[in-house]
C-alpha positions in Angstrom: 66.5 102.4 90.8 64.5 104.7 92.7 67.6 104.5 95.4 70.5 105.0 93.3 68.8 108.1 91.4 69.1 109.8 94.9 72.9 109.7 94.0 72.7 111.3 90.8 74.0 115.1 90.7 72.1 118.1 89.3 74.3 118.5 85.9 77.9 119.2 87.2 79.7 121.4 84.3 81.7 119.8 81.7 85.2 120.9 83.5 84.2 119.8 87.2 83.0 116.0 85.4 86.2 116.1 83.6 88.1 116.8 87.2 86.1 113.6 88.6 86.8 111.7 85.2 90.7 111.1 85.8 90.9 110.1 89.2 91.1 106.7 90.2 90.0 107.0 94.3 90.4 104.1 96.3 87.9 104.0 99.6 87.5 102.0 102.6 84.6 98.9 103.1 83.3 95.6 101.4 80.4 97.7 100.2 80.6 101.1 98.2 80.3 104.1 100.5 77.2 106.2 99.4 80.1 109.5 98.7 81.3 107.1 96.3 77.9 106.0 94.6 77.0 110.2 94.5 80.2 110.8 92.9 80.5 108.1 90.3 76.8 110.0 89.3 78.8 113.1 88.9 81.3 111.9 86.6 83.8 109.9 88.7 84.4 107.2 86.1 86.9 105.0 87.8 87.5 102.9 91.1 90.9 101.7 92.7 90.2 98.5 94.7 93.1 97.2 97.4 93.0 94.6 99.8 90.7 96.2 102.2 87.9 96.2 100.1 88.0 92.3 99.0 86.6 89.4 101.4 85.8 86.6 98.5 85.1 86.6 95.4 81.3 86.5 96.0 81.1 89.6 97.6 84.2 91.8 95.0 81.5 90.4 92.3 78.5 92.2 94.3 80.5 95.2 95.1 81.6 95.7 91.4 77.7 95.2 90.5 77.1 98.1 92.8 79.2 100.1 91.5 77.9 99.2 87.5 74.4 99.6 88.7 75.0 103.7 88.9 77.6 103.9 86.8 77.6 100.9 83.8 81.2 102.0 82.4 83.2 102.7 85.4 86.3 101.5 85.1 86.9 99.3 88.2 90.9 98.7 89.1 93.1 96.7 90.9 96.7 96.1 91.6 96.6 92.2 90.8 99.9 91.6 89.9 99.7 87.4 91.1 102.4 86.2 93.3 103.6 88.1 96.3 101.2 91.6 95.4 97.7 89.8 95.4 94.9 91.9 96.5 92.8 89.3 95.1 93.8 86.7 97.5 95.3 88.6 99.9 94.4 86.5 103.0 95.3 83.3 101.6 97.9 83.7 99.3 97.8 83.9 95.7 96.9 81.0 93.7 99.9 82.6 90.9 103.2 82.8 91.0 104.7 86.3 90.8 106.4 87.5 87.4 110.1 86.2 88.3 108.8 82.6 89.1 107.4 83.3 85.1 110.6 84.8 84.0 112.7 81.8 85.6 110.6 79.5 83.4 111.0 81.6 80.8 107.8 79.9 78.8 106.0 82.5 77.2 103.1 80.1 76.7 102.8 79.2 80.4 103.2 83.8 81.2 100.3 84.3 78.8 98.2 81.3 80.3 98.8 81.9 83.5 97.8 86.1 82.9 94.8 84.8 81.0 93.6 82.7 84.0 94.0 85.4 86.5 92.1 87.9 84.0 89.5 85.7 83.9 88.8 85.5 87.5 89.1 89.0 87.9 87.1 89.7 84.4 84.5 87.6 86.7 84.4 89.7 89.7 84.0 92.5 87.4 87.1 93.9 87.9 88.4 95.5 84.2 91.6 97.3 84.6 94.5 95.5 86.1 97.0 98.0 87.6 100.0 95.2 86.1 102.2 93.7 84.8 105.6 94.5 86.4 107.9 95.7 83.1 110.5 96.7 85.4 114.2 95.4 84.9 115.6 94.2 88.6 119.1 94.9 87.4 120.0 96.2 91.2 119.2 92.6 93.4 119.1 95.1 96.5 116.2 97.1 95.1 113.9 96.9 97.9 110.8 97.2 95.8 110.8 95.4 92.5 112.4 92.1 93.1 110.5 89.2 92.6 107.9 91.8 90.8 110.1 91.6 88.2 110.9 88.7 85.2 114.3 89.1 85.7 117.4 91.4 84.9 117.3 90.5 81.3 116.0 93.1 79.4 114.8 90.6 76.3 113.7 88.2 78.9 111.8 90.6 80.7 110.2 92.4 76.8 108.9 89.0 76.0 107.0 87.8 79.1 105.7 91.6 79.6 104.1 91.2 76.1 103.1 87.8 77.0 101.3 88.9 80.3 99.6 91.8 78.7 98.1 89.3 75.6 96.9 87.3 78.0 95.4 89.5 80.1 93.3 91.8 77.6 92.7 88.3 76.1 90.3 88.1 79.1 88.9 91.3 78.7 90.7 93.2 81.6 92.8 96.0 80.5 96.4 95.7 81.3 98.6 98.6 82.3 102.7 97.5 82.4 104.7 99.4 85.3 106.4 101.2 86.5 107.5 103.7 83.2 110.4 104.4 82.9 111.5 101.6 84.7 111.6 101.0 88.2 114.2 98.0 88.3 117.5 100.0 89.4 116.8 101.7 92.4 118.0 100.9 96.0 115.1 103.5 97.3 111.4 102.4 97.7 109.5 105.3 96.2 106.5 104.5 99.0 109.1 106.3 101.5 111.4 108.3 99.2 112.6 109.7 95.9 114.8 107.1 94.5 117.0 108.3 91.7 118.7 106.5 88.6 121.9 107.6 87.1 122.2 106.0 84.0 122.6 107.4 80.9 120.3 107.9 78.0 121.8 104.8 75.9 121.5 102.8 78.8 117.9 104.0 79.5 117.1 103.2 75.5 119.0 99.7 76.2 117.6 98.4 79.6 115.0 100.1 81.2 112.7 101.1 77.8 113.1 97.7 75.9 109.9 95.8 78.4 107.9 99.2 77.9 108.5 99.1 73.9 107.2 95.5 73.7 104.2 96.4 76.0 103.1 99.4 73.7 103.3 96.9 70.8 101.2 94.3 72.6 99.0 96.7 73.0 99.0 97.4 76.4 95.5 99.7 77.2 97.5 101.7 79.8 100.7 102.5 81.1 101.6 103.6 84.4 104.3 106.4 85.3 107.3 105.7 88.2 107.7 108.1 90.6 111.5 108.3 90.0 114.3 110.8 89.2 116.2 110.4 86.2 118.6 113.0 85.6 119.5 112.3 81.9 116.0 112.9 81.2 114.7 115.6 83.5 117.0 116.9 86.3 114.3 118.3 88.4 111.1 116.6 88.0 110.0 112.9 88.4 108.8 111.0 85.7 105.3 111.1 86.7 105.4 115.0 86.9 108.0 115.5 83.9 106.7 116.3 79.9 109.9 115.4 79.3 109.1 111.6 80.2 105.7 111.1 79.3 104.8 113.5 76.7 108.8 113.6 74.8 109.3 110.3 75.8 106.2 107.6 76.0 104.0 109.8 74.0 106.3 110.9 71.3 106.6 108.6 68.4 109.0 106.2 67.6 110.6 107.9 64.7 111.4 111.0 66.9 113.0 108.3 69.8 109.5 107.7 71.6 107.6 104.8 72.1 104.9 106.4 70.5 102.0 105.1 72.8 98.4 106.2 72.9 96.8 105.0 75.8 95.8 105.8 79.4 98.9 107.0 81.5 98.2 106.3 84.9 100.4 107.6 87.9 101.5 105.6 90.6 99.4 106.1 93.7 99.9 110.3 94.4 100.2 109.7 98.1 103.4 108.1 98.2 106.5 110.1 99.7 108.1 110.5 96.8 105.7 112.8 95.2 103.4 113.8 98.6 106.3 114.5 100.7 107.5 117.1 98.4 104.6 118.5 96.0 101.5 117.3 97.9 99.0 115.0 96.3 97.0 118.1 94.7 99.5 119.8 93.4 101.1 116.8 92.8 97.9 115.9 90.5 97.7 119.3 88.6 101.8 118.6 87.6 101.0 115.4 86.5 97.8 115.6 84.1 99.8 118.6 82.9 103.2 117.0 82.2 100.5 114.2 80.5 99.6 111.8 82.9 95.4 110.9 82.0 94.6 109.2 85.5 95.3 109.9 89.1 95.5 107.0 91.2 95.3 107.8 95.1 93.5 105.2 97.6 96.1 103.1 98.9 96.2 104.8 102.1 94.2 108.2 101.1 90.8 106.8 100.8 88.1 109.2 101.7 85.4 111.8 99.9 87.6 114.5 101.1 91.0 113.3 99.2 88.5 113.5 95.9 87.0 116.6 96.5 90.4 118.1 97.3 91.7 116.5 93.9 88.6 117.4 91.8 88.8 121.1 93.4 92.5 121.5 93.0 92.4 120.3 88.9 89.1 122.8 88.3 91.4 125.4 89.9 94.3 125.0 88.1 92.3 125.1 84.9 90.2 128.8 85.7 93.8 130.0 86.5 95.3 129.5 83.5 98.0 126.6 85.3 96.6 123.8 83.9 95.2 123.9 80.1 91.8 123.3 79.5 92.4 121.2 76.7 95.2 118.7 78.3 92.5 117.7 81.2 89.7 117.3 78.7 92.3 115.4 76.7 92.9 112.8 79.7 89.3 112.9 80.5 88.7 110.9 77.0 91.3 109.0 76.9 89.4 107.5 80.3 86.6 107.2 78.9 87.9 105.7 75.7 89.0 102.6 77.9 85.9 102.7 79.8 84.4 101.7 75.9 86.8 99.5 75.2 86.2 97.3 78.6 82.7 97.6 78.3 83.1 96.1 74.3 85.4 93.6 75.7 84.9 89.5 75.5 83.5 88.6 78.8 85.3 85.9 80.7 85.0 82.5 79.0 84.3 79.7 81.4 85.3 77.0 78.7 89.0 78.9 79.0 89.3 77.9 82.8 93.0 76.7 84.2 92.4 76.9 87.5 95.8 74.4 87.7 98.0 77.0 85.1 99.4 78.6 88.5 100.3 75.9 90.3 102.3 74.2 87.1 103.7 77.0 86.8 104.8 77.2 90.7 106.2 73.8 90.1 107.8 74.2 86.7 109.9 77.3 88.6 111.9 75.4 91.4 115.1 75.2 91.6 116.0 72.8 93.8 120.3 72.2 94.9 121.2 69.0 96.5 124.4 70.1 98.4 124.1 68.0 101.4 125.8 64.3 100.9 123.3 61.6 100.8 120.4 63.8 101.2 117.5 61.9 102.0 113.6 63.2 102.2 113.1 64.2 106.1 111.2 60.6 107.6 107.4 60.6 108.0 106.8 62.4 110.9 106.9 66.3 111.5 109.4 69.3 110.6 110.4 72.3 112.2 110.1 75.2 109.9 112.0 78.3 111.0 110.5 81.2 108.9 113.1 84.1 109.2 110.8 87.0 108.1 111.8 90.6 106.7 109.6 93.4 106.9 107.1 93.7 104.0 107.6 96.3 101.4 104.2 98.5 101.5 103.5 97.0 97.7 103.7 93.3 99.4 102.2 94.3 102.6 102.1 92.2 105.9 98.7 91.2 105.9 99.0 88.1 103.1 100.4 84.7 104.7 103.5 83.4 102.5 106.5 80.6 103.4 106.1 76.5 103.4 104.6 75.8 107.0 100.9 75.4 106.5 101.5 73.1 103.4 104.1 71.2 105.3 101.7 70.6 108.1 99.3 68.7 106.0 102.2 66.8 104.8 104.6 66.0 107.5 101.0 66.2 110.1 102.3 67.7 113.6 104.9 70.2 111.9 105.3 73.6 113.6 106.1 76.7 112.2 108.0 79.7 114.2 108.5 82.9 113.1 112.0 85.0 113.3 113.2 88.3 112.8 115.5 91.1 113.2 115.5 91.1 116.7 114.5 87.7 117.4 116.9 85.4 115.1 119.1 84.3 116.5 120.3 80.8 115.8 120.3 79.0 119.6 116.6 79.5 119.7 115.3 77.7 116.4 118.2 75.3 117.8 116.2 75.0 120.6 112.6 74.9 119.8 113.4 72.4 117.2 114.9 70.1 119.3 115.3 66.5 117.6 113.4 67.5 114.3 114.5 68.0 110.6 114.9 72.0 110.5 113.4 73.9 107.2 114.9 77.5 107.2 112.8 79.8 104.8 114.2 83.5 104.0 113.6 85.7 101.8 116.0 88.0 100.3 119.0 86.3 102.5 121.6 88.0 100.6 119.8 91.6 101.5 119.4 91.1 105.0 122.4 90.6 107.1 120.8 89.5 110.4 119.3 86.6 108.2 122.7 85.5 106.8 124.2 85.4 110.2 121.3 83.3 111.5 121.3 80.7 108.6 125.0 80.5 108.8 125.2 79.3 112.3 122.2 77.1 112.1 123.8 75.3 109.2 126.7 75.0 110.9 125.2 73.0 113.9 122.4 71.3 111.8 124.2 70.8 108.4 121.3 69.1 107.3 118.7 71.9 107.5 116.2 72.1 104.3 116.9 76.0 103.3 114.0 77.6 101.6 114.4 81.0 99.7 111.2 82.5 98.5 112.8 86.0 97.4 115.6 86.6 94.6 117.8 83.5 94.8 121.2 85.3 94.9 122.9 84.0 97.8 124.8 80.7 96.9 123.1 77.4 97.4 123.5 76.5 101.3 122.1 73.4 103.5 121.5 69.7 102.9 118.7 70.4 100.4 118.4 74.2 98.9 114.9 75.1 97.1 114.6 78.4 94.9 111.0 79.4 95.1 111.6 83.0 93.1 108.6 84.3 94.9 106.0 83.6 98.0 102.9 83.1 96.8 100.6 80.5 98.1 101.3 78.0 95.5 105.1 78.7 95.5 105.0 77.3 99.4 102.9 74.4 97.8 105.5 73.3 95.0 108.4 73.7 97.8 106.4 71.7 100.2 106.1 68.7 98.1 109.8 69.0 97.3 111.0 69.1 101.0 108.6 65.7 101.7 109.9 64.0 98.5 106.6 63.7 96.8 
């Protein structure tokens, strides 16, 4: 104790604690950084967690105790979405497949269980706000974002599992909070790069894009975070995270005046993507947001230093002593953190009794789709498989780091089996021709019908093997091609697993 008092600041005022209060830093390390420690002592009351910071779940669960034993309410967060984001198990492969494996299902029993297992395990790490689930409707299949993130492009389809996932999830005591508002599902821009823009109309906004986020709100969703898109028919100039229109006359407003009437934490989408740095700047990026009603600033994914939070915290306090920025709204969002922070620490702790450690597998299992368009197609023999893994480059939500496809589970099946990887520049159909030689050929894409070079590839390979296994482990759009075709609807670990087992017939 003697330590962590060190830390402790000498009575910040009320406006510069309420500055700290809604930011939600991310930093770099498997162990707090002492500027961290210092700050949550000074009224930073919330902690983004990514992939950098995670090695097992032994050490997240000491790292989160660090961080409880100078602050015991901090509200520690993660973008855990299961399946192909997984920050959790980012260098395996997440035990969970993604929200359109769910969707495919379409079991709102198995969405709730599954969410409920993976709260758990975070709840048990000490990790209590869950940057998830996905309510977006992929009604573009060439978004280059959402995708699999997504249940589907139903909008009833994709209501009922978001309310699922969020029930299970704050059933485990982690806070949920359903993305990306107002709907990030028909885009062909990724807004880590760019601003993407949607032109549909109000009735169609009401109609599509709201219905996931209406359910959510009546689940009870703890928090809600805001898209960093443009949506004309609701505010010409500013993006939704920076626009009253959206989140104060919109997701605030109740639902007899049209709203969604929701009363929550907003939380922005990480402030140093493009499509808000590029053109405002992350600080005064942040002062246009809590203004407009956002509660929480989330920066960290690639900003994650004491500076970027004492540029943040300096930039709110000065928006506020020049009259830019009302007192009132920031102490406003500073409860409304801290009124989560209460609710987390009041939360059921994890229940060990509860445990399905299986749920994600079944559930990888239950969502195959497997086509038999090969004549007389027979399990490949015994022996090893080639697996051609023709590889796209990761969105920045995915990121490259986490191992995905059917090749490492194959291997302990068919012993011997080798896996290449293939991509824009290197696929080209002679060489997996080549390297394969004698052996059954598994192709596994993702996204075929998104990437041209990949179709090409597939299609000559199928037409001098015809009976190639074909693997897709993204949206399954492309028609059903090869002797054997298996529809994944995501990549996570056990996704490769359940296809696995399907290619070797057990």
């Amino acid at each position: 104790m003697t330590i962590l008092t060190q830390h402790r600041s000498q009575h910040p005022d009320t406006l510069t604690r309420d500055a700290l209060t809604v930011l939600q830093p991310g930093f770099t390390g498997t162990t707090a950084p002492d500027w961290l420690l210092r700050r949550l002592g000074e009224g930073l009351s919330s902690v983004g967690l990514f992939g950098r910071n995670i090695a097992s779940p032994e050490q997240l669960a000491a790292l989160t105790a660090q961080l409880r034993a100078e602050r015991g309410d901090v509200l520690v967060a993660i973008d855990e979405e299961g399946g192909d984001v997984t920050r959790l198990e980012v260098r395996t492969g997440s035990s969970f497949p993604g929200n359109l494996a769910l969707g495919t299902v379409d079991d709102t029993g198995l969405t709730r269980a599954v969410a409920h297992e993976l709260g758990r395990r975070l709840a048990a790490c000490g990790v209590n706000l869950n940057w998830a689930p996905s309510g977006d409707v992929n009604s573009d299949p060439d978004n280059p974002v959402i995708g699999v993130r997504s249940f589907g492009a139903d909008p009833a389809l994709v209501a009922r599992h978001t309310a699922a996932y969020v029930e299970g999830l704050q059933a485990a005591g982690v806070a949920a909070c359903t993305k990306h508002f107002p709907g990030h599902g028909d885009t062909a821009v990724d807004s880590h790069h760019d601003l993407p823009r949607i032109d549909a109309d109000l009735a169609t906004l009401h109609a599509r894009e709201l219905v996931p986020f209406r359910a959510a709100v009546a689940a009870g969703t703890k928090a809600v975070m805001s898209a960093h898109i443009l949506l004309p028919a609701l505010d010409a100039a500013l993006p939704a995270t920076l626009s009253p229109l959206a989140l104060h006359g919109l997701l605030r407003a109740p639902v007899t005046a049209g709203g969604l009437g929701f009363d929550g934490l907003i939380v922005t989408d990480g402030m140093e993507m493009r499509a808000i740095a590029g053109t405002y700047g992350i600080e005064r990026g942040s002062v246009m947001a809590i203004a407009a009603g956002a509660d929480a600033i989330c920066v960290g994914g690639g900003l994650a230093d004491e500076e970027t939070v004492l540029r943040l915290r300096d930039a709110l306090v000065a928006a506020v002593r020049s009259g830019e920025l009302a007192e009132e709204r920031l102490a406003d969002a500073a409860a409304r953190v801290r009124a989560l922070a209460r609710w987390t620490s009041s939360a059921a702790g994890p229940d060990a009794a509860a445990s399905d450690p299986g749920v994600g597998l079944v559930a990888a299992r239950r969502a195959l789709r497997v086509t038999r368009s090969g004549a007389g197609y027979e399990p490949p023999p015994a022996g090893p498989v080639y697996v051609a893994a023709f590889t796209p480059v990761a969105n920045i939500a995915v990121g490259d780091e986490t191992p995905w496809g059917v090749g490492a589970e194959l291997a302990r099946l068919r012993p011997g089996t080798l896996t290449e990887t293939y991509g824009p520049e290197s696929a080209g159909a002679e060489a997996v021709l080549a390297a394969a030689g004698e052996q059954r050929i598994v192709a596994v894409v993702r996204d075929v019908h998104r990437h041209p070079w990949m179709a090409r590839a597939l299609g000559t390979l199928l037409a001098a093997r015809p009976d190639t296994v074909v693997v897709e482990m993204g949206l399954n759009e492309a028609p059903p091609s090869g002797a054997l075709h298996i529809a994944t609807h995501g990549a996570a670990r056990v996704c490769g697993i359940a296809a696995a087992e399907a290619i070797a017939g057990e």
